[in-house]
C-alpha positions as CSV (number, residue, x, y, z in Angstrom):
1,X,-9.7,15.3,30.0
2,X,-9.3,12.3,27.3
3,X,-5.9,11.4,26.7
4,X,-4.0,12.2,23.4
5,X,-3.1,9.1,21.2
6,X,-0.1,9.8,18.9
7,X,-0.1,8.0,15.8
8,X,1.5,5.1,14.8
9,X,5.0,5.0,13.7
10,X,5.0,2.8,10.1
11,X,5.7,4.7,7.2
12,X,3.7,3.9,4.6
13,X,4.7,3.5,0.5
14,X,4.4,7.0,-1.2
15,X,4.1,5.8,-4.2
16,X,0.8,3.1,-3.3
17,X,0.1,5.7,0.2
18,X,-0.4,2.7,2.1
19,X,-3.0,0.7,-0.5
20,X,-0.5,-2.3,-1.9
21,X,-2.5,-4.6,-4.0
22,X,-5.9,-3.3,-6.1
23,X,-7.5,-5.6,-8.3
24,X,-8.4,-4.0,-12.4
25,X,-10.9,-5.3,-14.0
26,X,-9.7,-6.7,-17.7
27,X,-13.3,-5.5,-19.5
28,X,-14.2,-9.4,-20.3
29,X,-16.7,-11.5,-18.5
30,X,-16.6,-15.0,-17.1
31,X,-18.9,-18.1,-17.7
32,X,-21.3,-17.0,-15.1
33,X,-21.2,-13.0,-15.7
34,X,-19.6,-11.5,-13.4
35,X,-15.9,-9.5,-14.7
36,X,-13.0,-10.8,-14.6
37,X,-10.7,-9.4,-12.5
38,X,-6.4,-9.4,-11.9
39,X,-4.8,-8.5,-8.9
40,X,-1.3,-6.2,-9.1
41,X,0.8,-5.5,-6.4
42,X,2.9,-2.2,-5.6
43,X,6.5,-2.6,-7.3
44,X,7.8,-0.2,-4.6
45,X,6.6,-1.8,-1.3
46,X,6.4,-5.4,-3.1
47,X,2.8,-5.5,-1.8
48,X,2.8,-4.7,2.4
49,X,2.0,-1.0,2.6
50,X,5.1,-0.2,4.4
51,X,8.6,1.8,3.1
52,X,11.9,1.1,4.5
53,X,13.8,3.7,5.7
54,X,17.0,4.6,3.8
55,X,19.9,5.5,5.1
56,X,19.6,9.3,4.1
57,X,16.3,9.0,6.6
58,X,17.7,7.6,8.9
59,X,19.8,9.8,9.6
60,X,17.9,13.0,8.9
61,X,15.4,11.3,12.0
62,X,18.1,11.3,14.7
């Protein structure tokens, strides 16, 4: 019998689902062809993926 693993117990951002930063291309080239490229960050999760919990969670979860 294999053991069960539970999973692990971070909550990720709803609004990025756990995907923070993307890069978008801007549609213009640079000197040596390749595109050109900018980087944005989740506003929600500021970037790490993760939610906080708020207070109305926490104490739903107890």
């Amino acid at each position: 019998m294999m053991p069960q693993h539970s999973p692990a117990r971070t909550r990720l951002c709803q609004d990025c689902d756990g995907f923070p930063t993307v890069a978008i291309t801007t549609g213009t080239r640079t000197p040596d062809g390749s595109r050109q490229t900018i980087t944005v960050a989740c506003r929600t999760c500021h970037g790490t993926g993760r939610a906080a919990l708020t207070a109305a969670r926490i104490f739903v979860a107890r």
